[in-house]
C-alpha positions in Angstrom: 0.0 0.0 0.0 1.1 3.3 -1.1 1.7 6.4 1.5 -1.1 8.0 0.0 -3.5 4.7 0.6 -2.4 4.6 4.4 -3.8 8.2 4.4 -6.9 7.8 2.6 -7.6 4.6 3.9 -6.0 5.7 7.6 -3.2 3.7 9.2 -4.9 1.5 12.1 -7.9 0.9 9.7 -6.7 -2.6 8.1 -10.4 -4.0 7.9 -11.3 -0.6 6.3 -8.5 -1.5 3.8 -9.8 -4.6 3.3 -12.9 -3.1 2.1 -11.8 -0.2 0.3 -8.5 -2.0 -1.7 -10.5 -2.4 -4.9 -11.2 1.0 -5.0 -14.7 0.9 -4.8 -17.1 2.9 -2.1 -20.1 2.8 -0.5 -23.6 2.1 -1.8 -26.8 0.9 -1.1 -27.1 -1.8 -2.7 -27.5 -5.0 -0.9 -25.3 -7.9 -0.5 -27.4 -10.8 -1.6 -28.9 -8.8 -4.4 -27.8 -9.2 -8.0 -26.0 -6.6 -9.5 -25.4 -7.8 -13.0 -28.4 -5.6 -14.2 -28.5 -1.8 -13.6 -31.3 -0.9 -11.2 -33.9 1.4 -12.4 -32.3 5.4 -12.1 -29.0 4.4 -11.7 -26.1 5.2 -14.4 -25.3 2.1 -16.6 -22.7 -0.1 -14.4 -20.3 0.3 -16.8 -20.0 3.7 -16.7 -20.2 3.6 -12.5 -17.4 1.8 -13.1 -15.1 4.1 -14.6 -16.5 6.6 -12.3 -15.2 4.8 -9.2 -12.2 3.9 -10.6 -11.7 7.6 -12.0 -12.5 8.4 -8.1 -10.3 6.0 -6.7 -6.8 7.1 -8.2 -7.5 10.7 -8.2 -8.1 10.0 -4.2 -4.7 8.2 -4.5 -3.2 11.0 -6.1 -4.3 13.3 -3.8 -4.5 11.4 -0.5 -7.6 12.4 0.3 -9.2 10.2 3.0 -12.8 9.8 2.3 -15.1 11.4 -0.2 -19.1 11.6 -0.9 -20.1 12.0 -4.7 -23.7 12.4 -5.8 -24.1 12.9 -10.1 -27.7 13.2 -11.0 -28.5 13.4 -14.9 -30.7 12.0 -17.3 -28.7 9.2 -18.1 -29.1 7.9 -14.2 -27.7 8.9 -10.6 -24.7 7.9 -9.1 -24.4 8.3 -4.8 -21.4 6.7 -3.5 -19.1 7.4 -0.8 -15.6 6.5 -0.7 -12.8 5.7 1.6 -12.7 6.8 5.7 -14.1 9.2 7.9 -11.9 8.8 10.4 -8.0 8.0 9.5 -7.4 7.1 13.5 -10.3 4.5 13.6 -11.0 3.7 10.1 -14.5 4.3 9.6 -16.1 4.3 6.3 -17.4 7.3 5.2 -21.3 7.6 4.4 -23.2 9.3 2.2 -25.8 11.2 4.9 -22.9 12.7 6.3 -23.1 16.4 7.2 -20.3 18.4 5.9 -18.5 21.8 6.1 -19.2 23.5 2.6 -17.1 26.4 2.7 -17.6 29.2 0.5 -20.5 27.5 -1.1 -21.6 29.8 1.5 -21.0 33.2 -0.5 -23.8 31.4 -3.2 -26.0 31.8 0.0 -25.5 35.3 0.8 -25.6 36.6 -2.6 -28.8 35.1 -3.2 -30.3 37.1 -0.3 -28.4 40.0 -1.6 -30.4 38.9 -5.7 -33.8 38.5 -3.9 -33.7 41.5 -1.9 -32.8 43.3 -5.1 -35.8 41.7 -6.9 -38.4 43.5 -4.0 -36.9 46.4 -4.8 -34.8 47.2 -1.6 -31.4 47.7 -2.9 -29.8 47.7 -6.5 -27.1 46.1 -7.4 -25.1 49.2 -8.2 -25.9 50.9 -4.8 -22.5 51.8 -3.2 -21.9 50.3 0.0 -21.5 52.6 1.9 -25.3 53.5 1.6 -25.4 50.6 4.0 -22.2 50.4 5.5 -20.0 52.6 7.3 -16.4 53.1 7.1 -15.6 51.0 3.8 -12.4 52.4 2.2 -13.9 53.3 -1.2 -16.9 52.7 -0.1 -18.8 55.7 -1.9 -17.8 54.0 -5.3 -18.1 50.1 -4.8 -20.7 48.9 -5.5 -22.9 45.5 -4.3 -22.4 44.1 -7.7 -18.4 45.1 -7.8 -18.6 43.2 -4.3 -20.1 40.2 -5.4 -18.2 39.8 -8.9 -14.8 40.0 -6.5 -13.9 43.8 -8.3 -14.0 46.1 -5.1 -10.2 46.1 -4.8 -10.4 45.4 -1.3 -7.8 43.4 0.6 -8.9 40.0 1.6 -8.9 39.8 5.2 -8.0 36.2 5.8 -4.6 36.4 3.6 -3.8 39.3 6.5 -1.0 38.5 8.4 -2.7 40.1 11.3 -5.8 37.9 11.0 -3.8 34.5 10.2 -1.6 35.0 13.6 -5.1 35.2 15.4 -6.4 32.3 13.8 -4.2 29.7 14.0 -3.0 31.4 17.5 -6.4 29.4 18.5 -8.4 28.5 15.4 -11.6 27.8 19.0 -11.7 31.3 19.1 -15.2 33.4 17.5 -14.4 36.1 15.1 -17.0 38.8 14.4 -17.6 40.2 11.0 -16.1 43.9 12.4 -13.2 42.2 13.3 -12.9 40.4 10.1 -13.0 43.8 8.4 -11.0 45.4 10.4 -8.1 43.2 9.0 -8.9 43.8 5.5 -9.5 47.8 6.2 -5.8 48.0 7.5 -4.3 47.1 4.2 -4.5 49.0 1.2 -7.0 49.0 -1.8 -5.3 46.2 -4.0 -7.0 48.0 -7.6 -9.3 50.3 -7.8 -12.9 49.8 -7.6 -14.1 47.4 -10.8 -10.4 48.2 -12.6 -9.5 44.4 -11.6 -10.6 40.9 -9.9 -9.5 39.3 -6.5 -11.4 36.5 -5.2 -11.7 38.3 -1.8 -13.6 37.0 1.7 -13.9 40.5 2.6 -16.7 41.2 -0.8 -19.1 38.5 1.2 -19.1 39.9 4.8 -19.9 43.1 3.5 -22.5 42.0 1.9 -23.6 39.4 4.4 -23.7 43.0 6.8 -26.1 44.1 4.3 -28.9 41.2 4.1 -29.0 41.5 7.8 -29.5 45.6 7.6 -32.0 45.5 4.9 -33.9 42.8 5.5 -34.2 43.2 9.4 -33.1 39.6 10.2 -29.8 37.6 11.2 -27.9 36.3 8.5 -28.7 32.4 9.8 -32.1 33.2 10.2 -32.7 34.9 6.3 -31.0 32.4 4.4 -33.3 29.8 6.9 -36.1 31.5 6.3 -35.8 32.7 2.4 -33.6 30.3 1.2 -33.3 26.7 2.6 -37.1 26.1 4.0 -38.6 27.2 0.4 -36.0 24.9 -1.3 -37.0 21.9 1.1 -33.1 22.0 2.5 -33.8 20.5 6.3 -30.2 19.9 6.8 -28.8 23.0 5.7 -27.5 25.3 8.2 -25.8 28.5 9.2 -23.9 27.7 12.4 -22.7 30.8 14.8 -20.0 28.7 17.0 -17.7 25.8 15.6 -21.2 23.0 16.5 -21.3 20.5 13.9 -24.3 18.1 13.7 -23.6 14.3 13.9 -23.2 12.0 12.1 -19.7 13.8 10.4 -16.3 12.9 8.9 -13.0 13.9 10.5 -11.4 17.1 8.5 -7.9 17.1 7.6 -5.7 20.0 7.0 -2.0 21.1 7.7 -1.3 24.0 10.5 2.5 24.1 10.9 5.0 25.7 8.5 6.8 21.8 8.4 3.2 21.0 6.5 2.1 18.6 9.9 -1.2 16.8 9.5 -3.8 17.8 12.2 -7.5 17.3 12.4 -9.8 21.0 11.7 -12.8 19.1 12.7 -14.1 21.5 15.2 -12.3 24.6 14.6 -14.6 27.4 14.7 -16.2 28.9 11.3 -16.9 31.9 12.2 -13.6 33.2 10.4 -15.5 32.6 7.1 -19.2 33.7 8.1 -21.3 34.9 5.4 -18.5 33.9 3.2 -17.8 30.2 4.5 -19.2 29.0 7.7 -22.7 27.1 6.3 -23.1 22.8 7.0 -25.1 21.2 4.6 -25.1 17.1 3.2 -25.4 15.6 0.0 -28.9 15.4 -0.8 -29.6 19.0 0.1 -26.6 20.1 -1.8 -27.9 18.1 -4.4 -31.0 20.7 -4.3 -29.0 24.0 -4.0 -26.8 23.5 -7.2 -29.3 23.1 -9.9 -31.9 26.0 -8.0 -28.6 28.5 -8.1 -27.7 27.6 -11.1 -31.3 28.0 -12.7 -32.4 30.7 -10.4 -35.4 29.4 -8.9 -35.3 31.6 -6.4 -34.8 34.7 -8.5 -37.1 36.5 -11.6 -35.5 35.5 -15.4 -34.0 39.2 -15.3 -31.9 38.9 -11.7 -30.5 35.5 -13.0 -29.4 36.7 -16.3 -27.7 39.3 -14.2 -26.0 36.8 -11.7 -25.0 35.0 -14.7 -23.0 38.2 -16.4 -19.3 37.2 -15.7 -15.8 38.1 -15.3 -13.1 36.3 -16.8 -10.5 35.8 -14.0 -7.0 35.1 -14.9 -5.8 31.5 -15.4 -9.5 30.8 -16.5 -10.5 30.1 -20.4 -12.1 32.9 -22.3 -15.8 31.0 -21.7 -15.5 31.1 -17.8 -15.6 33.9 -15.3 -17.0 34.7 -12.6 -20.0 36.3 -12.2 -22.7 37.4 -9.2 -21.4 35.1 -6.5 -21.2 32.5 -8.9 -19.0 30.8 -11.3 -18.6 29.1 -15.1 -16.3 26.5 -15.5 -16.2 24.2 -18.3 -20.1 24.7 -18.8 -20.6 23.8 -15.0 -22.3 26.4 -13.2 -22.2 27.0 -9.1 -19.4 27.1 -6.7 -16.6 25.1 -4.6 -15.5 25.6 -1.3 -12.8 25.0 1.2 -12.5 25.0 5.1 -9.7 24.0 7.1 -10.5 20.2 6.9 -13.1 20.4 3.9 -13.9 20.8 0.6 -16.6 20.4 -1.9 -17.9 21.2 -5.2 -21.4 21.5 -6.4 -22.3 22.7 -9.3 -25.2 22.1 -12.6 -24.3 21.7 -16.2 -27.4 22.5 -18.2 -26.4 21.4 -21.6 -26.6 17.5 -19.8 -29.3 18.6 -17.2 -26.4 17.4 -14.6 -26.0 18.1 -11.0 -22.2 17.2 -9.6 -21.6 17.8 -5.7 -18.2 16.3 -4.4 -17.3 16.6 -0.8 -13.8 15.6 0.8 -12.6 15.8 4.2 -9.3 17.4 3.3 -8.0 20.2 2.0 -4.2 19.8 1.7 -3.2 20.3 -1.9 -1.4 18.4 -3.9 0.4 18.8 -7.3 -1.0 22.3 -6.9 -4.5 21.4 -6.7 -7.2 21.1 -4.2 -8.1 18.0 -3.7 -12.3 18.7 -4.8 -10.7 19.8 -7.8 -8.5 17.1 -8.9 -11.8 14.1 -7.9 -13.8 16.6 -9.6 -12.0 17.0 -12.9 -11.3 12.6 -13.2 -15.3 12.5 -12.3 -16.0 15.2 -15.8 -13.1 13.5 -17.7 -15.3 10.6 -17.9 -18.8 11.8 -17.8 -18.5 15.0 -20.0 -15.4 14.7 -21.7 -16.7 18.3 -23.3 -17.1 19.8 -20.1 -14.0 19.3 -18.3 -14.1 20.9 -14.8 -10.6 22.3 -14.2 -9.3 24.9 -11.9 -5.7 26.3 -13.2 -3.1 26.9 -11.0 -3.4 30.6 -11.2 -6.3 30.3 -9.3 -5.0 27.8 -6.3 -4.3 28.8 -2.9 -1.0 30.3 -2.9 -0.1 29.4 0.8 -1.5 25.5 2.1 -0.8 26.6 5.9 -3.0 29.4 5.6 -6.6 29.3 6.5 -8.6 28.5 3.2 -9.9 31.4 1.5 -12.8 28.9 1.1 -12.7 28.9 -2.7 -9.4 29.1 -4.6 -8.1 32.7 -4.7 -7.1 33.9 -8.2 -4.1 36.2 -8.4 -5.3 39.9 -9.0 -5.3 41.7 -12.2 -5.5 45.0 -12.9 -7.1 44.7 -16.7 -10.3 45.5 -17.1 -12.9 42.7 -17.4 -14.8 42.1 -20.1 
């Protein structure tokens, strides 16, 4: 077994080896029931094959421990989950798992931000500092400039000041003042719209503002507006570092030497409106196609959201766009926390849903690890709609806190 098996599969777990050594995960299907015939709604077995084996050397490649996948298309679904939970004890991951989603969480916000815009109570080209005091700039950036990444603010969480707190005791709540108040202390990286920086900073602001317009807490809006219309039960918005059960273990590095250490209860509130949110598969599973489609929005504020930037290291045909993102024809958003990653996205030319979640997020061959399981799970199921993340748009610095979805490097020419 390979050094990146013992960490996938975790090092005391030799029955969990057993298991996973042909590379295959979890499913539901039972022992003593035939499986020669594809079941009714599933993908052909054929093609599940090369799905799980795609799965299982990109996992290699990677060492991630354990993943959940979920592909839902015409052709059939696919819901598997794959390796351990817990590399100490060598439980088996499961596919009802609760997970940390990461900046998945900005899709959230922005959404709130979309539908109060639809009512009429902001516009998207409203500075903020109609709603929020003491922004640098903040008479010309706009919401939209916030939510397309073009404010030219500093992001707060590449601030040495705010990475000394955090990993001085990664227990400890943040506030979103204090979050800002690390960003506010650096200086404007472009001007206002003259350049793109995937930036934390863009969705606390504008988290701030669903809570000042619409009168509620952020947790209770994107409850209330959001995740109860959409059916989402096990989606939630937690405000200290409580994670419901059942969950994996999350794996990330903390020391400059690269040391493995477990995130699994380190508090989100670092990320907040920009990356604290839980959700599982199945609800997941909801959210990508409704963002993607807007189904919470009018045709207008959708067309809007769907107006992007291209962001460097990214073809021509993706971009960034209203706290959302294009890539390779799949439409949505990753995420990363200390510990966690997913992806979940929609491709509407194949009426496809992909969400991927991994609990890790230590890159490897310059990649995040959703990103690599994610681009062998596309190579085989839309070879014309490859999703791929280059490397000008990784995380430039694995011992610092995630910035929840890979950061691009900025650039000051104008966006298209």
């Amino acid at each position: 077994m390979t050094a990146a098996a013992l960490r996938r599969y975790g090092l005391a777990a030799v029955a969990a080896a057993v298991m996973f050594a042909s590379g295959c995960g979890q499913d539901s299907t039972p022992q003593n029931e035939s499986t020669s015939a594809t079941p009714a709604g599933q993908l052909d077995a054929g093609v599940a094959q090369r799905i799980d084996d795609a799965i299982d050397k990109a996992m290699d490649t990677a060492g991630v421990p354990g993943a959940i996948v979920g592909i839902w298309g015409p052709e059939g679904d696919y819901v598997k989950a794959f390796g351990v939970a817990d590399q100490a004890g060598g439980e088996p991951m499961q596919t009802d798992f609760y997970h940390r989603i990461g900046s998945q969480t900005k899709t959230f916000t922005v959404t709130g931000i979309l539908q109060l815009a639809d009512q009429g109570k902001l516009g998207l080209d409203d500075p903020i500092a109609k709603f929020i005091d003491g922004v640098p700039e903040g008479d010309t950036i706009t919401l939209r400039q916030l939510a397309r990444m073009q404010s030219g603010l500093a992001n707060y969480s590449a601030t040495d000041g705010f990475q000394q707190a955090f990993f001085a005791d990664p227990f400890r709540n943040f506030a979103p003042q204090e979050l800002l108040d690390y960003a506010f202390a650096e200086p404007m990286v472009f001007q206002p719209g003259e350049g793109f920086l995937y930036c934390n900073t863009n969705t606390i602001l504008l988290g701030l503002v669903v809570e000042k317009v619409s009168g509620q807490s952020l947790p209770d809006y994107i409850r209330d507006h959001i995740a109860t219309p959409l059916g989402m039960s096990h989606t939630s918005f937690p405000t200290t570092n409580a994670f419901p059960d059942p969950h994996a273990q999350g794996y990330t590095v903390q020391d400059a030497d690269n040391s493995e250490t477990t995130a699994t209860d380190w508090n989100p509130s670092w990320g907040w409106s920009a990356g604290a949110m839980i959700s599982t598969l199945e609800d997941m599973h909801i959210w990508a196609p409704a963002l993607a489609t807007g189904k919470l929005l009018t045709p207008e504020m959708q067309t809007q959201r769907l107006q992007t930037v291209t962001a460097p290291g990214m073809p021509a045909d993706d971009g960034y766009g209203v706290g959302i993102f294009k890539v390779g024809g799949w439409i949505g958003h990753n995420g990363s926390l200390p510990g966690y990653q997913t992806v979940a996205v929609y491709l509407p030319d194949k009426q496809t849903t992909m969400v991927i979640f991994v609990n890790t997020d230590i890159e490897a061959q310059g990649q995040e690890p959703s990103t690599l399981v994610a681009k062998a799970i596309t190579e085989v199921i839309t070879p014309q709609h490859i999703y791929s993340l280059g490397e000008a748009v990784q995380p430039p610095d694995v011992t610092s806190p995630p910035d929840a979805t890979p950061p691009p490097t900025p650039t000051t020419t104008k966006p298209r």
